[in-house]
C-alpha positions, 0 to 999 in steps of 0.5 A, spaced: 811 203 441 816 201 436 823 202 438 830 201 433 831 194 437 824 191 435 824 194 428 832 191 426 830 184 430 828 181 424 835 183 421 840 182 427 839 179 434 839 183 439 846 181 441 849 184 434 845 189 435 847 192 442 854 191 439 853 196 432 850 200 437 856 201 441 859 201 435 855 207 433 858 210 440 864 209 439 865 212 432 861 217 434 865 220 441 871 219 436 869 223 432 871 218 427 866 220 422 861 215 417 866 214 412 865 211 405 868 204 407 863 200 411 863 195 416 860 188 414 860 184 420 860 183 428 868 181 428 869 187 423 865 192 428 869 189 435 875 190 431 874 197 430 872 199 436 878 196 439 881 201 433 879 207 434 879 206 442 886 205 442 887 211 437 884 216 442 888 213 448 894 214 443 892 220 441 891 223 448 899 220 450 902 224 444 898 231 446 900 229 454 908 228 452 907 234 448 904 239 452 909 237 457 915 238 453 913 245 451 912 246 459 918 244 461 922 248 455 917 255 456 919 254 465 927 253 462 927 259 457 924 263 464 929 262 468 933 264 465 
């Protein structure tokens, strides 16, 4: 049976492959999109992935902090 790593094998080793695959996870979970700039290479994807990884961290603090805030406003306007 042919599977996508055998059918790429003569483009790219198996290691940038895994790599663009993880890549591919990564950008799809994000919700990132496939925009029109593409990357080029393996340095290009591990950055990329590191990019967008920290983006969703960071995202996920701020609406944390946020949600907290307006938490901690509601209870202060019930108390009173």
């Amino acid at each position: 049976m042919d599977t996508w790593l055998e059918s790429y094998s003569e483009i790219m080793d198996a290691k940038e492959l895994y790599v663009l695959a993880i890549y591919w996870t990564i950008q799809t979970i994000t919700t990132v999109g496939y925009g029109d700039i593409g990357i080029m290479n393996t340095l290009e994807v591990v950055f990329c992935s590191i990019i967008m990884v920290v983006g969703v961290i960071g995202f996920s603090f701020a609406n944390g902090s946020l949600t907290s805030i307006l938490s901690s406003y509601d209870s202060q306007n019930n108390a009173l």
